[in-house]
mmCIF file of the N, C-alpha and C atoms, coordinates in Angstrom:
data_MODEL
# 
_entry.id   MODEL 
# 
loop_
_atom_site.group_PDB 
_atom_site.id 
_atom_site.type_symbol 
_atom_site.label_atom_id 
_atom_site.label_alt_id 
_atom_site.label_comp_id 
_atom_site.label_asym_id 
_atom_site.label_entity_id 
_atom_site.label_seq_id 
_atom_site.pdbx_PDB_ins_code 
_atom_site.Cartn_x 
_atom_site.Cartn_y 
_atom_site.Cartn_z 
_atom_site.occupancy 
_atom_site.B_iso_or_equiv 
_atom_site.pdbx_formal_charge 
_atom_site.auth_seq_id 
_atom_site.auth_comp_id 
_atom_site.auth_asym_id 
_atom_site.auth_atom_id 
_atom_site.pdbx_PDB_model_num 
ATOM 1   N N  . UNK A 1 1  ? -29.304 -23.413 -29.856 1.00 0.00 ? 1  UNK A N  1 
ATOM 2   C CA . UNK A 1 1  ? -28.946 -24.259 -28.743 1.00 0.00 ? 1  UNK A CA 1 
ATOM 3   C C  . UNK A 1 1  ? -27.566 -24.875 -28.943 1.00 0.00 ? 1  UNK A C  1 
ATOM 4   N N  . UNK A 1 2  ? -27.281 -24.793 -29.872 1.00 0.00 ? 2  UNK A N  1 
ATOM 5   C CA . UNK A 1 2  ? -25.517 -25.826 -30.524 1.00 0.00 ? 2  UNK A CA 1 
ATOM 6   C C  . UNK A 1 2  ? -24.549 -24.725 -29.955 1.00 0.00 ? 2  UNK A C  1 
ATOM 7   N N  . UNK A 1 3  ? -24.983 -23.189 -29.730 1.00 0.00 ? 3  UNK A N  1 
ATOM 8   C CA . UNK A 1 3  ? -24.054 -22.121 -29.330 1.00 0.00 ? 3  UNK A CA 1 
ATOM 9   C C  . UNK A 1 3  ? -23.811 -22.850 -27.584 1.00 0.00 ? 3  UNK A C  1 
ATOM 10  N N  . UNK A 1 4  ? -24.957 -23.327 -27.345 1.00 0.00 ? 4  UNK A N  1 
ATOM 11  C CA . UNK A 1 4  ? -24.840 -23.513 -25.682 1.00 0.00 ? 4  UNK A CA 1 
ATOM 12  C C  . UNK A 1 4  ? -24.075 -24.794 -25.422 1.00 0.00 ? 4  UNK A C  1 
ATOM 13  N N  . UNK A 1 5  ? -23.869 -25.651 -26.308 1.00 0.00 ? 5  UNK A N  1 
ATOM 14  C CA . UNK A 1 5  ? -23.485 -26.755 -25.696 1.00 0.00 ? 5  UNK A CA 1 
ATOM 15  C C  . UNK A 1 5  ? -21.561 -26.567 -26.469 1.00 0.00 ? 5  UNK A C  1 
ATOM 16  N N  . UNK A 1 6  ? -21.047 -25.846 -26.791 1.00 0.00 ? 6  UNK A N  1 
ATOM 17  C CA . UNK A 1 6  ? -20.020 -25.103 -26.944 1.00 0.00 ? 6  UNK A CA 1 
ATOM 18  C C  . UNK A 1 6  ? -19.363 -24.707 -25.499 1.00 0.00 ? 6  UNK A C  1 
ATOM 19  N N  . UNK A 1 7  ? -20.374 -24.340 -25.180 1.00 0.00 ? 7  UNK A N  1 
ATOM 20  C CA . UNK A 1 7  ? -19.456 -23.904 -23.838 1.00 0.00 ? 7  UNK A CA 1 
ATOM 21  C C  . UNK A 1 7  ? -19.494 -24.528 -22.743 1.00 0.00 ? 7  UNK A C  1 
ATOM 22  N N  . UNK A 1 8  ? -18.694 -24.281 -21.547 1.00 0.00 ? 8  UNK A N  1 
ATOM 23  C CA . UNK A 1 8  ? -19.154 -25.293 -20.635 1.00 0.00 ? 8  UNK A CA 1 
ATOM 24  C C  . UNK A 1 8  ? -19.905 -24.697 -19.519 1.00 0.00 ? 8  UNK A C  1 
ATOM 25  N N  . UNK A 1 9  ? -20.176 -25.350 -18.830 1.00 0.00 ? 9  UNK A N  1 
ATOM 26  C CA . UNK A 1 9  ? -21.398 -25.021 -17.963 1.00 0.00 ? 9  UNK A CA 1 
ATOM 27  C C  . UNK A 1 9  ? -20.870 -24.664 -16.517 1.00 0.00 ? 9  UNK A C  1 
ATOM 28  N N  . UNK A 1 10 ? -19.407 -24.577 -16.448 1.00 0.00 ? 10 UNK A N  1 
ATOM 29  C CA . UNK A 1 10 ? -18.961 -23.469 -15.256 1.00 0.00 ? 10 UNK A CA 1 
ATOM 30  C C  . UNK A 1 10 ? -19.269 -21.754 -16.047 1.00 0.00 ? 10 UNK A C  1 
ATOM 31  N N  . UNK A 1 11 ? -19.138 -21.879 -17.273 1.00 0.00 ? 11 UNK A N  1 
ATOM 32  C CA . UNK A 1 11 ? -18.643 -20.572 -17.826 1.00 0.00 ? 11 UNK A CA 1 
ATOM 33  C C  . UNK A 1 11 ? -20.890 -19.907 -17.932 1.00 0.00 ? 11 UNK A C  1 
ATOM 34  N N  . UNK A 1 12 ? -21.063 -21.022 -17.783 1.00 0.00 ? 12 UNK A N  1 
ATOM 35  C CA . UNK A 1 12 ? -23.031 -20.706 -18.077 1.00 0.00 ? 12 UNK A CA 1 
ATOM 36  C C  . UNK A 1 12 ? -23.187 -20.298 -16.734 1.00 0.00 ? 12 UNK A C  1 
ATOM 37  N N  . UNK A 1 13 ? -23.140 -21.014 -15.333 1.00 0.00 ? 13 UNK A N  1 
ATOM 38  C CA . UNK A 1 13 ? -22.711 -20.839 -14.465 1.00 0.00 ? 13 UNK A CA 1 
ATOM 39  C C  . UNK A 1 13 ? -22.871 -19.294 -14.165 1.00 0.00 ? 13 UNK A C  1 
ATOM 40  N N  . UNK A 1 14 ? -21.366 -18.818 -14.294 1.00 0.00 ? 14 UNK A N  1 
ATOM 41  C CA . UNK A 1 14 ? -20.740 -17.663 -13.976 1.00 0.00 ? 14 UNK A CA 1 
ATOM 42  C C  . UNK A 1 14 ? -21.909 -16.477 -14.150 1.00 0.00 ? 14 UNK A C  1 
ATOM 43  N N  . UNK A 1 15 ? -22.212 -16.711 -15.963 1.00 0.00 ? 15 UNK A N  1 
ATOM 44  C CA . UNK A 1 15 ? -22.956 -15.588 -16.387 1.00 0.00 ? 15 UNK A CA 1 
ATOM 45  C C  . UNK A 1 15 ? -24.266 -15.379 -15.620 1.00 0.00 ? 15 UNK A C  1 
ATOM 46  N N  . UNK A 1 16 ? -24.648 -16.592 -15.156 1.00 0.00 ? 16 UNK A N  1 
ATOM 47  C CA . UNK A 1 16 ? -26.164 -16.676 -14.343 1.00 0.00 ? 16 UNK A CA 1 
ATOM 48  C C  . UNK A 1 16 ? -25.528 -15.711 -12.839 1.00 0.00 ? 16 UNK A C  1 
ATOM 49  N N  . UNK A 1 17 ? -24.362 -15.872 -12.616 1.00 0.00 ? 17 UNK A N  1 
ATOM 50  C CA . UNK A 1 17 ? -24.417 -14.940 -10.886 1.00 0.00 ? 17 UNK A CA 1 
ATOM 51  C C  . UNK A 1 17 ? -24.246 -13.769 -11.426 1.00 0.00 ? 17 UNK A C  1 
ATOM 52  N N  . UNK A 1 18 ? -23.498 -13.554 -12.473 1.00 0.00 ? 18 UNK A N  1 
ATOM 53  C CA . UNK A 1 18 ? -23.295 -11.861 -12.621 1.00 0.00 ? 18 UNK A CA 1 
ATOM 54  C C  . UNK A 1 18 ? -24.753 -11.517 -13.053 1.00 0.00 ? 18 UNK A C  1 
ATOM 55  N N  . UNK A 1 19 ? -25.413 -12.216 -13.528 1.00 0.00 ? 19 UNK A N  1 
ATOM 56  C CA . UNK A 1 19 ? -26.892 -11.532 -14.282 1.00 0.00 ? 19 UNK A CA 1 
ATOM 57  C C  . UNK A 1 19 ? -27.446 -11.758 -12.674 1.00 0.00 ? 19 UNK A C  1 
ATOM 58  N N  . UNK A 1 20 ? -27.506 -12.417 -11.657 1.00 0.00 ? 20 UNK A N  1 
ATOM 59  C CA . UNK A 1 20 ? -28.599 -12.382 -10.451 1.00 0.00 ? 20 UNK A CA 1 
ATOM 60  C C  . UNK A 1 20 ? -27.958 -11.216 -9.936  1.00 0.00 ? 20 UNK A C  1 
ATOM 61  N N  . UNK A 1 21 ? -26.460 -10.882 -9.474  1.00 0.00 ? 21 UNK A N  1 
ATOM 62  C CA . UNK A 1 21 ? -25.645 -9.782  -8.960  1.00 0.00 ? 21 UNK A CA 1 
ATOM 63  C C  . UNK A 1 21 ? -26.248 -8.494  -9.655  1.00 0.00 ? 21 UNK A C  1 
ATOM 64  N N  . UNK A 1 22 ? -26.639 -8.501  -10.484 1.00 0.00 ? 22 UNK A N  1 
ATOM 65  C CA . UNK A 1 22 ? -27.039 -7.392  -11.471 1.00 0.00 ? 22 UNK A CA 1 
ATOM 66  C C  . UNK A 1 22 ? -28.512 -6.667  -10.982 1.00 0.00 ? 22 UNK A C  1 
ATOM 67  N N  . UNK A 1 23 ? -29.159 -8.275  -10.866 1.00 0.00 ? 23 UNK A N  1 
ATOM 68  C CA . UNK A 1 23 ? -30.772 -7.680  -10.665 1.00 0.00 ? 23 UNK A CA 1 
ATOM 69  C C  . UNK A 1 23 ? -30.751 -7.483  -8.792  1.00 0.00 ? 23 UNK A C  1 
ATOM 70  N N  . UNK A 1 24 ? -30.126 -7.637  -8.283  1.00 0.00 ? 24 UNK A N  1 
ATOM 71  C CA . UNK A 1 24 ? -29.790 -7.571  -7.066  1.00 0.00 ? 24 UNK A CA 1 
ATOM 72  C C  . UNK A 1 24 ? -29.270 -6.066  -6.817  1.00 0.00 ? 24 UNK A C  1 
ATOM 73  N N  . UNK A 1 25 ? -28.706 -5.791  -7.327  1.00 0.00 ? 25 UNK A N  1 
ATOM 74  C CA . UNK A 1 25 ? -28.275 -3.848  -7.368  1.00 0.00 ? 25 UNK A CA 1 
ATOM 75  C C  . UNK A 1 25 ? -29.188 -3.203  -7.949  1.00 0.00 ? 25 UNK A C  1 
ATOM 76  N N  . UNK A 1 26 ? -30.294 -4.036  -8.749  1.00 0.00 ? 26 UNK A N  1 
ATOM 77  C CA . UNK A 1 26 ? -31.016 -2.690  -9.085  1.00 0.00 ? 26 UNK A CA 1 
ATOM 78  C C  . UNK A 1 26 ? -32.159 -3.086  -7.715  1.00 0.00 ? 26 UNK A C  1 
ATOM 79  N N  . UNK A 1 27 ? -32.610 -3.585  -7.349  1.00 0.00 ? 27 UNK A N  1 
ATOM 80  C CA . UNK A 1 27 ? -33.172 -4.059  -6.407  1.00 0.00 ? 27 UNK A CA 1 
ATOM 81  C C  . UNK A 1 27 ? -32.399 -2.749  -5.320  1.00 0.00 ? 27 UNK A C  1 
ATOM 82  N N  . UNK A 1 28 ? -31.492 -2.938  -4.790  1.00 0.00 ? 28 UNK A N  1 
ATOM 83  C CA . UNK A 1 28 ? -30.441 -2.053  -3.291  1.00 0.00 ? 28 UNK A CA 1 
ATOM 84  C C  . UNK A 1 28 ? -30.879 -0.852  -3.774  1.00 0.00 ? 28 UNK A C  1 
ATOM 85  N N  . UNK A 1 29 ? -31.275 0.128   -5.356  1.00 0.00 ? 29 UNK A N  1 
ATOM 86  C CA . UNK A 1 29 ? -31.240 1.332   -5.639  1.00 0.00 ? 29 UNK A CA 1 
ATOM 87  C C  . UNK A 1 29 ? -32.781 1.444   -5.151  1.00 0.00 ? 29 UNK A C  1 
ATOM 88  N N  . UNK A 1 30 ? -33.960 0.586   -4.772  1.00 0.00 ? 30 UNK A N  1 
ATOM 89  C CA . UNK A 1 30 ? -35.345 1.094   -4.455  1.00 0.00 ? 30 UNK A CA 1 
ATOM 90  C C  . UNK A 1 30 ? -35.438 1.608   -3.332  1.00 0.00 ? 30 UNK A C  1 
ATOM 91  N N  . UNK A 1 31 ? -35.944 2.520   -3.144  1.00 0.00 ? 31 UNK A N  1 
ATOM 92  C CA . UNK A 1 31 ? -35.978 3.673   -1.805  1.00 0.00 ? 31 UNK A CA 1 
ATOM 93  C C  . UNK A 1 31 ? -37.159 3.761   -1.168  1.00 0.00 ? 31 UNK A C  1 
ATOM 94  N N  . UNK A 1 32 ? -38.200 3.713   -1.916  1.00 0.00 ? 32 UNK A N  1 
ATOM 95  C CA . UNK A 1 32 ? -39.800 3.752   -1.698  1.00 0.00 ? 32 UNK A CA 1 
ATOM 96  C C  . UNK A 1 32 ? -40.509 2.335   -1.453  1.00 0.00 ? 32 UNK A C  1 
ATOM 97  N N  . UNK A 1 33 ? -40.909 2.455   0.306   1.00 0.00 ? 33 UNK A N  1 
ATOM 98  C CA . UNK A 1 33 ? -41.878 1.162   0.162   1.00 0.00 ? 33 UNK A CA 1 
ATOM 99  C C  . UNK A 1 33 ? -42.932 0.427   -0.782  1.00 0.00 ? 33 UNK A C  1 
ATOM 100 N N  . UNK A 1 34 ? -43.109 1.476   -1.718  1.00 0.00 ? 34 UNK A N  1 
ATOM 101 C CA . UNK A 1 34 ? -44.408 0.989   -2.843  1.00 0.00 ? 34 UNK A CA 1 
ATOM 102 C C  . UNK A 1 34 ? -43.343 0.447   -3.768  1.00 0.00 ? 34 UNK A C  1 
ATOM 103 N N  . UNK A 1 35 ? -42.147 0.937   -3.804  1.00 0.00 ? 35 UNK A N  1 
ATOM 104 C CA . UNK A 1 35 ? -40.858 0.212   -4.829  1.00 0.00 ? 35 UNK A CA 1 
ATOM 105 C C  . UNK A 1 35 ? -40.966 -1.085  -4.748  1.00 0.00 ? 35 UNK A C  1 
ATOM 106 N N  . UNK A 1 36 ? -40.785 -0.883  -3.383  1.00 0.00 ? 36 UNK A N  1 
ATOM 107 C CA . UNK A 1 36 ? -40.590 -3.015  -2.965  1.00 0.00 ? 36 UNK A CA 1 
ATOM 108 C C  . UNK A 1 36 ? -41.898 -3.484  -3.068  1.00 0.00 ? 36 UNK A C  1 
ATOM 109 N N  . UNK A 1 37 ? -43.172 -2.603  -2.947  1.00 0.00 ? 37 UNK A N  1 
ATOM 110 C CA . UNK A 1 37 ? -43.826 -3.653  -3.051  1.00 0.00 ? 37 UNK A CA 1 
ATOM 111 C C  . UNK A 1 37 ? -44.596 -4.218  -4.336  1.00 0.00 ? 37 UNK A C  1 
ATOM 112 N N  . UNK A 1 38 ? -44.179 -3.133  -4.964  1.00 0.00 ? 38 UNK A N  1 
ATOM 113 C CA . UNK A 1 38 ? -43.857 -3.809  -6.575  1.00 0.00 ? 38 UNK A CA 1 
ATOM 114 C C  . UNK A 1 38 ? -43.184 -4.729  -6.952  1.00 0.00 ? 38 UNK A C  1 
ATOM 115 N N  . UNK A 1 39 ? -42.076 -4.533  -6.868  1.00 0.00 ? 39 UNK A N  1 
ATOM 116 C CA . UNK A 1 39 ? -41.126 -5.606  -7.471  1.00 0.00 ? 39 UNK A CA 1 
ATOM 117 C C  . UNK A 1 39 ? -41.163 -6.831  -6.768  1.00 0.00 ? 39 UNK A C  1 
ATOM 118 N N  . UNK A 1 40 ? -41.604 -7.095  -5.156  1.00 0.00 ? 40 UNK A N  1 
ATOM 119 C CA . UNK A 1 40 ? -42.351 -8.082  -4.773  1.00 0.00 ? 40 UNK A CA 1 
ATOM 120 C C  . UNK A 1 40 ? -43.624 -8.800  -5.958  1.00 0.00 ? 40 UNK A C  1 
ATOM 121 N N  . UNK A 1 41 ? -44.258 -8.127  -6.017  1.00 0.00 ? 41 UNK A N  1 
ATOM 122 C CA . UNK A 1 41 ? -45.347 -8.611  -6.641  1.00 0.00 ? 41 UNK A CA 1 
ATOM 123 C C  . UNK A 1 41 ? -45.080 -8.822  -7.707  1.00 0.00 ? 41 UNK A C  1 
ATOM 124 N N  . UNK A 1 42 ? -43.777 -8.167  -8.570  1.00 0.00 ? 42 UNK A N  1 
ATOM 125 C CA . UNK A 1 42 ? -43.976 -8.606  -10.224 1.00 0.00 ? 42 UNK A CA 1 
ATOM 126 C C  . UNK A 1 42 ? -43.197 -10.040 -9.690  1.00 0.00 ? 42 UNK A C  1 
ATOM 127 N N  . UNK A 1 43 ? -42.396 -10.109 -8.426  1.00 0.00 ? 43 UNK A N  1 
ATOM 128 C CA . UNK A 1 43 ? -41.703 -11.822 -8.373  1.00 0.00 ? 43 UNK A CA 1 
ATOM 129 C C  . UNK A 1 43 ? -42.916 -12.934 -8.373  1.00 0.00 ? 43 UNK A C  1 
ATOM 130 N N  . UNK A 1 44 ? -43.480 -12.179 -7.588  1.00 0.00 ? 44 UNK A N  1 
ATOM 131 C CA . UNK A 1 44 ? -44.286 -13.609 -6.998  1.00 0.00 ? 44 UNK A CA 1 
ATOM 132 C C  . UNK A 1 44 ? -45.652 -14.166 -8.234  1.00 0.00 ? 44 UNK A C  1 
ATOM 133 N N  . UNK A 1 45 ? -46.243 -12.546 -8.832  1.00 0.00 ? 45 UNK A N  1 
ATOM 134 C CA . UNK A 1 45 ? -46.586 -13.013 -9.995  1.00 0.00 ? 45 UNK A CA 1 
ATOM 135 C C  . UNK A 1 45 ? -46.023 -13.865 -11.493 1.00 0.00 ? 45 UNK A C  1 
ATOM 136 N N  . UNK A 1 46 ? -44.749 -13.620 -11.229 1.00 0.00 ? 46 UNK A N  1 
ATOM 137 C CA . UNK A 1 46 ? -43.664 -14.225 -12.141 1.00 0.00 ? 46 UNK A CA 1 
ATOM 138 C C  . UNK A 1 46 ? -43.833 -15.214 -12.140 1.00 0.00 ? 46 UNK A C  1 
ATOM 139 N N  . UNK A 1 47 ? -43.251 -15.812 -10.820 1.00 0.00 ? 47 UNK A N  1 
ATOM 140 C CA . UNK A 1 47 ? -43.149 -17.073 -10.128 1.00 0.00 ? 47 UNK A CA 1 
ATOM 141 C C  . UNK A 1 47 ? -44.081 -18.025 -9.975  1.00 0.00 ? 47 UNK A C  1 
ATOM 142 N N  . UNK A 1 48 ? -45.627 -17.761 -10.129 1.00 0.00 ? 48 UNK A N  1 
ATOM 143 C CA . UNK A 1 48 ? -46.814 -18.602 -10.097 1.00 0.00 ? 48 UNK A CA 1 
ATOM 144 C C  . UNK A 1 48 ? -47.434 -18.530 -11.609 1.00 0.00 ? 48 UNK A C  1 
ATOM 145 N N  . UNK A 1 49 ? -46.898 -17.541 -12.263 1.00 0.00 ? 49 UNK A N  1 
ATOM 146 C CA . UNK A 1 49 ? -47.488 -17.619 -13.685 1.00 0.00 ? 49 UNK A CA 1 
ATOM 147 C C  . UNK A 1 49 ? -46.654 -17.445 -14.995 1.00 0.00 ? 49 UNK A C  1 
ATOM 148 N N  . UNK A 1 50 ? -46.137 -16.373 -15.412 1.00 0.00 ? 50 UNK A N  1 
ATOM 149 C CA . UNK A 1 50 ? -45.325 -16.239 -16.248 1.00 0.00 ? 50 UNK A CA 1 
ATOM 150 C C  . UNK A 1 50 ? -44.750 -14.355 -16.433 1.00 0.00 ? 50 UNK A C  1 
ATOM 151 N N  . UNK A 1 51 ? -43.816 -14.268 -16.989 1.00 0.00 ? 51 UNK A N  1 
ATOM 152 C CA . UNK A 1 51 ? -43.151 -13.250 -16.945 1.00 0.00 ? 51 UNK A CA 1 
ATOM 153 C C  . UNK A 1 51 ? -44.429 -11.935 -17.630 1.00 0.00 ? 51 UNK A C  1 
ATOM 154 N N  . UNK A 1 52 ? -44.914 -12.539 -18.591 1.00 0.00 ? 52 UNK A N  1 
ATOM 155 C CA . UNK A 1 52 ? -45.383 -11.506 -19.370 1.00 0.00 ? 52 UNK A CA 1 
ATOM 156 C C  . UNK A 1 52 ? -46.810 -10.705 -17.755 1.00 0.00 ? 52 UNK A C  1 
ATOM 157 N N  . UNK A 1 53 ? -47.549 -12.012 -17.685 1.00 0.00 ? 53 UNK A N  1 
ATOM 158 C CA . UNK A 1 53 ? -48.345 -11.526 -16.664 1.00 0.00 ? 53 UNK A CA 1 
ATOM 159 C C  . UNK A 1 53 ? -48.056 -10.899 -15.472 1.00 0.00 ? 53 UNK A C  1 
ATOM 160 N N  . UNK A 1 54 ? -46.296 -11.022 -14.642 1.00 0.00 ? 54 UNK A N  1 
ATOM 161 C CA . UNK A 1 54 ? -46.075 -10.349 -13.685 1.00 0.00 ? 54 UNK A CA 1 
ATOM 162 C C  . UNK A 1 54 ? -45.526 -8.554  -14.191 1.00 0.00 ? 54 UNK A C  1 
ATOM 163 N N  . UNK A 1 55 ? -45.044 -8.741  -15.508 1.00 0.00 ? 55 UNK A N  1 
ATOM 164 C CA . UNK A 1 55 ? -45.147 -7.017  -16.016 1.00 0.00 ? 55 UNK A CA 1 
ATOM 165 C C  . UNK A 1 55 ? -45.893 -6.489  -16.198 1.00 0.00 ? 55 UNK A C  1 
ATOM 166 N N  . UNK A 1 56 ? -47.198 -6.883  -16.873 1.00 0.00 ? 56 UNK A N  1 
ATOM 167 C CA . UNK A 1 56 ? -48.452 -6.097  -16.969 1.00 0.00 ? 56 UNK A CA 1 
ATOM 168 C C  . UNK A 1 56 ? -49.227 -5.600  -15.738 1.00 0.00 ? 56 UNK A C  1 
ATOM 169 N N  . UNK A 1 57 ? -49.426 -6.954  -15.106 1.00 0.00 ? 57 UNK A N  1 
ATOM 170 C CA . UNK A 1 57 ? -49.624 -6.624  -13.261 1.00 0.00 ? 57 UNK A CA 1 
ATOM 171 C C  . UNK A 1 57 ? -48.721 -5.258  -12.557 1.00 0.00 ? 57 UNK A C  1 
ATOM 172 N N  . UNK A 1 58 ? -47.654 -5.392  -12.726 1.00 0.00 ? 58 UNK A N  1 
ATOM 173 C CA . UNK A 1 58 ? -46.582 -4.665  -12.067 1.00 0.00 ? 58 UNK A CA 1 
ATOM 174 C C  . UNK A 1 58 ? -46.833 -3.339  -12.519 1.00 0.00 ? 58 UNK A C  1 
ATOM 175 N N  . UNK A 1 59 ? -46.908 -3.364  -14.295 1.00 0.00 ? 59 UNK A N  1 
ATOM 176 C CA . UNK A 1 59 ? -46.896 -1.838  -14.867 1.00 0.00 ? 59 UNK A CA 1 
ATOM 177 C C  . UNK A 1 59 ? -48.357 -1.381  -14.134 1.00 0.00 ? 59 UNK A C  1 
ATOM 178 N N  . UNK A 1 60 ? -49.064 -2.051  -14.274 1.00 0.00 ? 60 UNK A N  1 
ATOM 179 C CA . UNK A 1 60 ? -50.658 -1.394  -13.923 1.00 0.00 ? 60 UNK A CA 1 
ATOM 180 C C  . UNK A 1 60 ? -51.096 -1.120  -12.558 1.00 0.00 ? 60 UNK A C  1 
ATOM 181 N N  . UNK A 1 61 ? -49.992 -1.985  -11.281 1.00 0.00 ? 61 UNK A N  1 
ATOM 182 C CA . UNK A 1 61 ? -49.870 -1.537  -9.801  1.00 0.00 ? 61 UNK A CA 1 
ATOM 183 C C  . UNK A 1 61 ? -49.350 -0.369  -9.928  1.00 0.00 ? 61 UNK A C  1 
ATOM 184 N N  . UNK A 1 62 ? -47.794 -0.411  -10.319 1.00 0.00 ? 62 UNK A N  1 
ATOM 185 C CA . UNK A 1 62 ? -47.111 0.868   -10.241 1.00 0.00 ? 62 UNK A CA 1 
ATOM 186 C C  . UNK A 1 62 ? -47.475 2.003   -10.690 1.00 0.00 ? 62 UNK A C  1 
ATOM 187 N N  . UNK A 1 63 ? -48.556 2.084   -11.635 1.00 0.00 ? 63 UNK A N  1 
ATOM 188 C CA . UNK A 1 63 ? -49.495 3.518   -12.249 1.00 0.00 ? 63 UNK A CA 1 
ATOM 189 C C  . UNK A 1 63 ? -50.381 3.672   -11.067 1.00 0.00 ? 63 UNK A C  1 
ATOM 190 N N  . UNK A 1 64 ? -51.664 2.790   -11.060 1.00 0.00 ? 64 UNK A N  1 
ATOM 191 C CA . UNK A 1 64 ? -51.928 2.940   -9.525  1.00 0.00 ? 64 UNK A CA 1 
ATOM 192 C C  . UNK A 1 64 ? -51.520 3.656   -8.480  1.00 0.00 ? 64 UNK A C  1 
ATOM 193 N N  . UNK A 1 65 ? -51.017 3.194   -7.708  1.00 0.00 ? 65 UNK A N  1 
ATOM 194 C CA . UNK A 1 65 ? -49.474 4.067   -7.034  1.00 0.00 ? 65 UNK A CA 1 
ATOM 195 C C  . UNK A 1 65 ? -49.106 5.106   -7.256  1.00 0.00 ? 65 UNK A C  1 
ATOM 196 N N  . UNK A 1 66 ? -48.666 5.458   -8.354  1.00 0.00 ? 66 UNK A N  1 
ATOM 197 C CA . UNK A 1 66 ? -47.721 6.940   -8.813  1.00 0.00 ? 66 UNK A CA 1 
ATOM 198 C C  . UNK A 1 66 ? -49.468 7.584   -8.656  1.00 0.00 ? 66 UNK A C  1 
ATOM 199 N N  . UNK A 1 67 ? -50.012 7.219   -9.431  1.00 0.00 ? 67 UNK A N  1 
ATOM 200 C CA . UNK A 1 67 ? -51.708 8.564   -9.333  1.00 0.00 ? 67 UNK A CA 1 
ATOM 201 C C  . UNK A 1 67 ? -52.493 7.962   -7.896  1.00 0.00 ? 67 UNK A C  1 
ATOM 202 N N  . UNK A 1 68 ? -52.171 7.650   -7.077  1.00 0.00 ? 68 UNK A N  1 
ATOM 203 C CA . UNK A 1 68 ? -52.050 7.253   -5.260  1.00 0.00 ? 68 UNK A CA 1 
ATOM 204 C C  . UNK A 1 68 ? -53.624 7.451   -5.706  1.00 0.00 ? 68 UNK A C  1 
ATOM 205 N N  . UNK A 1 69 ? -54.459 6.339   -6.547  1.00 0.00 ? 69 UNK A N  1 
ATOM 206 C CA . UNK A 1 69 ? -55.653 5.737   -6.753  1.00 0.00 ? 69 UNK A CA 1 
ATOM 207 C C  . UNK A 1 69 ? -55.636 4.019   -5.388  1.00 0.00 ? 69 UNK A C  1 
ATOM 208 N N  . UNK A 1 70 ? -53.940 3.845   -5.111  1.00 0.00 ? 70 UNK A N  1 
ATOM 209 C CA . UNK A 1 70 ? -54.037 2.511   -4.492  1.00 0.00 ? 70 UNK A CA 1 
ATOM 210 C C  . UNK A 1 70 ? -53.108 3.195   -3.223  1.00 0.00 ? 70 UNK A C  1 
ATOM 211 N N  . UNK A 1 71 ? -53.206 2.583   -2.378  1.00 0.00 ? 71 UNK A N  1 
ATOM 212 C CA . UNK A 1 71 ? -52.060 2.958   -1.413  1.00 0.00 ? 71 UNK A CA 1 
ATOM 213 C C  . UNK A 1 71 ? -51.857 1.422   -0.752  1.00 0.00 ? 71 UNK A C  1 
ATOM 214 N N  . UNK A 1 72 ? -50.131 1.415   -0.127  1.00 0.00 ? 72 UNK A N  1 
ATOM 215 C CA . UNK A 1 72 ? -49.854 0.508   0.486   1.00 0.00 ? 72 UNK A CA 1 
ATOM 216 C C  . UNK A 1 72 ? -49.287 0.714   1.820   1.00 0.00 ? 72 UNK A C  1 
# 
């Protein structure tokens, strides 16, 4: 944490838009409605619980899906 308070917090800032700009283009490359509605769901599972539980969710929709056991 002593690395973070080194720098200043326009420059913390910055790195946070290029890292959202980032996940935002891989986002524009999904083509397939079951794409989005994955990565929907790993957000919103994210977002109400924690990261680890919206990947496991996500990996185990998106298998689902690919062997079209689920459809959306």
């Amino acid at each position: 944490m002593a690395v973070f308070n080194l720098l200043p917090m326009a420059i913390l800032g910055i790195l946070l838009v290029f890292a959202g700009i980032q996940l935002a283009v891989i986002v524009m490359d999904l083509g397939r409605p079951k794409d989005y509605f994955v990565a929907t769901l790993i957000l919103g599972i994210t977002l109400a619980s924690n990261l680890a539980a919206g990947f496991i969710a996500g990996m185990i929709v998106a298998w689902l899906l690919k062997w079209e056991k689920l459809s959306v």
